[in-house]
C-alpha positions as CSV (number, residue, x, y, z in Angstrom):
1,X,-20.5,-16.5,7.3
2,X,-17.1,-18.7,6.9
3,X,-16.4,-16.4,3.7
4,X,-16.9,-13.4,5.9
5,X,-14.5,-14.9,9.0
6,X,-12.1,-15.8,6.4
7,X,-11.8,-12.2,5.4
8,X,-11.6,-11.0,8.5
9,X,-8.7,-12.9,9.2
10,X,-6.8,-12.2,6.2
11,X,-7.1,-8.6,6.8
12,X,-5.9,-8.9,10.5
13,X,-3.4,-10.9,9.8
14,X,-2.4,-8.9,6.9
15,X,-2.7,-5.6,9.0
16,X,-0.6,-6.9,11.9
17,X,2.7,-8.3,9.3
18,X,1.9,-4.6,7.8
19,X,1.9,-2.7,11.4
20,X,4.9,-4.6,12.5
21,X,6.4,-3.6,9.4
22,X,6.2,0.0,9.9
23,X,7.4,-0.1,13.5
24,X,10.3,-1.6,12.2
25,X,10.9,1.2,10.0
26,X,10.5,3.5,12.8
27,X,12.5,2.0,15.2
28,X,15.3,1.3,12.0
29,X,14.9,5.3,11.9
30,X,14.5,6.7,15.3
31,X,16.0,10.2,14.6
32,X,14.2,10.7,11.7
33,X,10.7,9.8,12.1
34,X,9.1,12.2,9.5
35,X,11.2,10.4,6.8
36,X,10.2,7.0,8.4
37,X,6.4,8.0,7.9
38,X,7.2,9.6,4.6
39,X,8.8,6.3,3.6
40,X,6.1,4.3,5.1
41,X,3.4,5.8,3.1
42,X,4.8,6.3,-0.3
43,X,6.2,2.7,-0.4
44,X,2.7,1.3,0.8
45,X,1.2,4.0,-1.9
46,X,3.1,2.3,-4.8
47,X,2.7,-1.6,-3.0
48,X,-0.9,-1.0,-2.7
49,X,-1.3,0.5,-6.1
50,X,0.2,-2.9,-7.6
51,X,-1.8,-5.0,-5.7
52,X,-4.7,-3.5,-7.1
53,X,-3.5,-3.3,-10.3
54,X,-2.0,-6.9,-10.8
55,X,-5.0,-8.3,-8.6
56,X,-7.6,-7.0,-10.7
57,X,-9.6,-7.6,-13.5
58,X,-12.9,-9.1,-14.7
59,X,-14.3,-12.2,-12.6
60,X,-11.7,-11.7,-10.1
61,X,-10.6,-15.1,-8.5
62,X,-11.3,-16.2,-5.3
63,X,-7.4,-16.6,-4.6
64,X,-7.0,-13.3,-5.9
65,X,-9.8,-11.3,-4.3
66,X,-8.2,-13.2,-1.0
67,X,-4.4,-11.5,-1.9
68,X,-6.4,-8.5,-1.9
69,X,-7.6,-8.6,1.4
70,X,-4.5,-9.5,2.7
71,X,-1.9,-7.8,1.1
72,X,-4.3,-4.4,0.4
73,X,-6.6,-4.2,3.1
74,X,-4.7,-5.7,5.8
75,X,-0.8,-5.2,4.9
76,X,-1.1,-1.8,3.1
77,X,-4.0,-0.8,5.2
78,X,-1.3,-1.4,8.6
79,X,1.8,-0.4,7.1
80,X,0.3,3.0,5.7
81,X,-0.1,5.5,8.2
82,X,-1.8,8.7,6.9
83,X,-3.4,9.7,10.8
84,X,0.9,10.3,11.8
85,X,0.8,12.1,9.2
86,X,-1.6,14.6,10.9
87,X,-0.1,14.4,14.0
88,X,3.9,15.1,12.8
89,X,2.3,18.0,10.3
90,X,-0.2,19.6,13.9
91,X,2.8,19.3,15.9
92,X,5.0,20.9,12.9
93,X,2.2,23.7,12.8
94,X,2.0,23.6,16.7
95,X,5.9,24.1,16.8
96,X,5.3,27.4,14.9
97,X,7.1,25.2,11.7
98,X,4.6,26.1,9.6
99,X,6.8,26.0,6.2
100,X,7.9,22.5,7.2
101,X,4.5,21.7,8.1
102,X,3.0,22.5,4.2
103,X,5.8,21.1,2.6
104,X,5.9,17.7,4.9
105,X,1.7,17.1,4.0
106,X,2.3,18.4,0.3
107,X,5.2,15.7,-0.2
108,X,4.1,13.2,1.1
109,X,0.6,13.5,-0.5
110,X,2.2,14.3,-3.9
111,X,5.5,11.3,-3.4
112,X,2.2,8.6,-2.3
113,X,0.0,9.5,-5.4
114,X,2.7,9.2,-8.1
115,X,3.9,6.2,-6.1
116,X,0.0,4.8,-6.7
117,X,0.3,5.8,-10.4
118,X,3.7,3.9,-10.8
119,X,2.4,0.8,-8.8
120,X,-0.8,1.0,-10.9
121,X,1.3,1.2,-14.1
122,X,3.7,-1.5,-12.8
123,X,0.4,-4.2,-11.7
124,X,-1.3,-3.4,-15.0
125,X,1.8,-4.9,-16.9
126,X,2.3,-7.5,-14.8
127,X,-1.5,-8.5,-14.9
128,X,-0.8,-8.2,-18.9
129,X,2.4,-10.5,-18.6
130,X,0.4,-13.2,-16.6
131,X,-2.4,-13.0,-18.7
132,X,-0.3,-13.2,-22.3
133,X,1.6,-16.2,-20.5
134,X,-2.0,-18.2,-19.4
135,X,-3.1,-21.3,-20.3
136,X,-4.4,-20.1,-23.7
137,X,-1.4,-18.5,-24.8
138,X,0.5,-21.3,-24.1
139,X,-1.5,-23.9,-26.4
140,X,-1.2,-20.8,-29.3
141,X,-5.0,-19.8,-28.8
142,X,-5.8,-15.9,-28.9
């Protein structure tokens, strides 16, 4: 149960830093707020994608499956916003914008999955860095 509480609360606290984030964004870009969620998302694509990347491995550490929760789950998870997505592309469609409408989903879909690949890349060589640089390296072991 306290593990359970513990996660919880890493995940809120991380989702509200990540939801006050983006609204920071938005209200940095009022007259643009398709390019604010299109900057939202990819960035949290390619943040969350390192997170998982750098945070994972075999017999994950409790500090490290804790960074998860907060920075994945709760920052990523608030930051992200897929559902405005939706919305901007419905009321695209809805504006009879239906060009703009594709394209806007199909960007930002494509720009969030190569930004996962990139973070992915990026978190696997820093997880390789810390891991070369541990406490065996450092006494010569292999």
């Amino acid at each position: 149960m306290k593990g359970t509480v513990l996660a919880l609360l890493l995940v809120g606290l991380g989702g509200a830093a990540g939801s006050a984030a983006r609204a920071g964004v938005a209200l940095a870009l009022p007259a643009a707020p398709l390019a604010a969620t299109l900057l939202v998302n990819v960035v949290g694509a390619g943040v969350l994608g390192l997170v998982v990347a750098a945070l994972d491995g075999a017999g994950v550490s409790r500090r490290r499956a804790r960074a998860r929760l907060l920075l994945g789950t709760g920052f990523c998870g608030g930051f992200t916003t897929y559902s405005a997505v939706a919305v901007q592309t419905a009321e695209l469609l809805r504006g009879a914008e239906p060009g703009t409408a594709v394209g806007y989903a199909l960007v930002t879909l494509l720009l969030g999955a190569v930004a996962t690949l990139l973070g992915l890349v990026l978190g696997g060589l820093l997880q390789r860095g810390a891991a070369a640089s541990g406490p065996s390296a450092r006494r010569g072991e292999t």
